[in-house]
C-alpha positions, 0 to 999 in steps of 0.5 A: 500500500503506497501512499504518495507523498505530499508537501503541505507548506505553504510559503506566502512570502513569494506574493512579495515583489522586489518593490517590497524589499523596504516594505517592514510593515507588508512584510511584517504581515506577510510573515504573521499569516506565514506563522499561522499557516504553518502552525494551523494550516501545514500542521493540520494537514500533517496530522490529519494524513498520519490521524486519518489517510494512512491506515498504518497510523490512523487512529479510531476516529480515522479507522471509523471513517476507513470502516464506514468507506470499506463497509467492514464493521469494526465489532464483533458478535460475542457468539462469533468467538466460539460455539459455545453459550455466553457465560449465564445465558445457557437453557435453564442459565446452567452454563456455569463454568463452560461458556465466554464471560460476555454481556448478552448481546453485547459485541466485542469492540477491537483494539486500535492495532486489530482495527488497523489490520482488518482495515488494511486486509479489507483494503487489500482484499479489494483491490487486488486480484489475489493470485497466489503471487499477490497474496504473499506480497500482501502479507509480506506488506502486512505482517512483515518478512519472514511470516510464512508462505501461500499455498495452493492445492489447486482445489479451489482451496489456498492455505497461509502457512505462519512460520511462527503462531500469530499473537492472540488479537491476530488469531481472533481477527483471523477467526472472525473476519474472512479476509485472507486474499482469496480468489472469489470461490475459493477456500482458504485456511492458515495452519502454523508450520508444524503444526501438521505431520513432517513429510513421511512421518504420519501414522505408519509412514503413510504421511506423502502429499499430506505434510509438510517438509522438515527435518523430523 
């Protein structure tokens, strides 16, 4: 996601003509408004493209306009996180000790760094074609070098493989939110590698096409 750079200064002091060179007062004026310009104009531009433009440094209010733009809700539904019953609200409210700790009908509001990633991913997932190419570039740009590879079974399915187990607030937007780059009718799941049986190494050796490759 590149963003292009702007210039946000305003520099007033180039309406002076030669002519003006003794003209203290005109000058003096001049230089007053350059001051606010730059203390209220530039500045508020600066913080305006780092608060609301860019998605890796908005802040709420800034991720709420990018929700409202990319029509992606930034809560989720406490029966999302799980199949099992809020806690209390159960048949006959006998869920005692096997449920999520919840307020009925309340939703979970993300944090700003998982609003920023669902943000990003949404953006991603519609502009671009989601080759498996494009895919990887994409969480590369997300999640940083290193985070794993793309998969293609050439089933209509795609697999993200994580070389190292996502933090807990990444694992629940990964839950909740298909957003992974996906052609349209295809599936996709994520995996942590490892987290399936070494090539050759599954219950009597029987593990080929169906594992991957590492040193048991």
């Amino acid at each position: 996601m590149k963003i292009q750079a702007f210039d946000y200064s305003v520099n007033l002091m180039r309406a002076l003509l030669w002519q003006h060179n003794d003209a203290a007062r005109l000058q003096g004026l001049l230089q007053s408004k350059q001051d606010w310009y730059n203390e209220n104009q530039s500045a508020f531009w600066s913080d305006w493209f780092d608060d609301v433009f860019n998605l890796q440094t908005a802040n709420d209010f800034g991720l709420a306009v990018w929700a409202i733009i990319l029509g992606l809700p930034l809560a989720v539904a406490p029966t999302a996180t799980g199949e099992q019953d809020i806690f209390g609200f159960a048949a006959d409210d006998e869920n005692f000790n096997n449920g999520n700790f919840a307020a009925d009908g309340s939703q979970i509001v993300l944090a700003t760094e998982q609003k920023r990633l669902v943000l990003r991913l949404r953006y991603y997932q519609l502009t671009t074609r989601h080759s498996v190419t494009q895919a990887n570039a994409i969480m590369r740009a997300v999640f940083g070098d290193g985070w794993g590879f793309v998969s293609d079974s050439l089933l209509m399915k795609i697999r993200y493989v994580f070389a190292v187990a996502p933090a807990p607030q990444v694992q629940f937007i990964l839950t909740n939110y298909d957003l992974l780059p996906r052609p349209a009718g295809v599936k996709a799941d994520y995996i942590v590698q490892g987290d399936a049986d070494g090539f050759g190494f599954g219950a009597f050796h029987e593990n080929f096409n169906n594992g991957n490759f590492y040193h048991a």
